[in-house]
C-alpha positions in Angstrom: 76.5 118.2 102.6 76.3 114.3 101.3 77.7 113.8 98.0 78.1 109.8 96.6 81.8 109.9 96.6 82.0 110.6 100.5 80.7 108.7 103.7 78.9 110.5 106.3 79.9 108.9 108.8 83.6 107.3 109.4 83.8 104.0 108.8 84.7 103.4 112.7 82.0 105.5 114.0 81.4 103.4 117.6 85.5 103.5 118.0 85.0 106.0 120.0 82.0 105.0 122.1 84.0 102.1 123.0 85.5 102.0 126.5 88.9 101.4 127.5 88.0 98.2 129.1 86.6 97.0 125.4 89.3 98.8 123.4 91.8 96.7 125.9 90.0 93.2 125.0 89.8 93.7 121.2 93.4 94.7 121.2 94.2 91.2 123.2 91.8 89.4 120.8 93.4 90.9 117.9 96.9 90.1 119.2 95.5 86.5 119.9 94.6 85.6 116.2 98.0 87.4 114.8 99.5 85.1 117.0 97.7 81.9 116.1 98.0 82.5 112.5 101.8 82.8 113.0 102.6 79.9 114.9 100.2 77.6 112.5 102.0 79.1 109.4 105.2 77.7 109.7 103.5 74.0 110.4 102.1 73.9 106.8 104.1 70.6 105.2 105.6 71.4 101.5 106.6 68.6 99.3 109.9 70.2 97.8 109.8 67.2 95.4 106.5 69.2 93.9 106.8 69.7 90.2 107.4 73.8 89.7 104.2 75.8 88.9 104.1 76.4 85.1 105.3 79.7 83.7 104.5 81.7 80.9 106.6 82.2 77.9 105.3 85.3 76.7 108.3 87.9 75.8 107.2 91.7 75.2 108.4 92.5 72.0 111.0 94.9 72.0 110.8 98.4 70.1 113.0 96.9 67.2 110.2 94.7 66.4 107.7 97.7 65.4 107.8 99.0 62.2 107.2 103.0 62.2 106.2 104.7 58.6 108.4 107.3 57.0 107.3 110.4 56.7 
């Protein structure tokens, strides 16, 4: 039975299909890019003179600051 709020079909429907051979090299790929995107994160250079990122001043106004009718 289809309804809109489910999918028919799994969203890694050929997961299966796939060999071990091409399981293997997308595992190696995949381990390859986390691995890339590790070692050039800590190159990035930070000025630590930068000026601080502005922040908001809003304050939530606390419960004292509502005024409730008597009843």
């Amino acid at each position: 039975m289809s309804d809109e709020r489910t999918q028919d079909e799994p969203l890694m429907s050929g997961a299966d299909e796939a060999t071990d051979e091409q399981k293997d090299a997308g595992r190696d790929r995949l381990a390859e890019a986390d691995a890339a995107f590790y070692d050039k994160r800590g190159t990035d250079s930070v000025d630590d003179d930068a000026e601080e990122p502005k922040r908001s001043s809003y304050v939530n106004p606390g419960s004292s600051d509502f005024t409730h009718p008597q009843t």
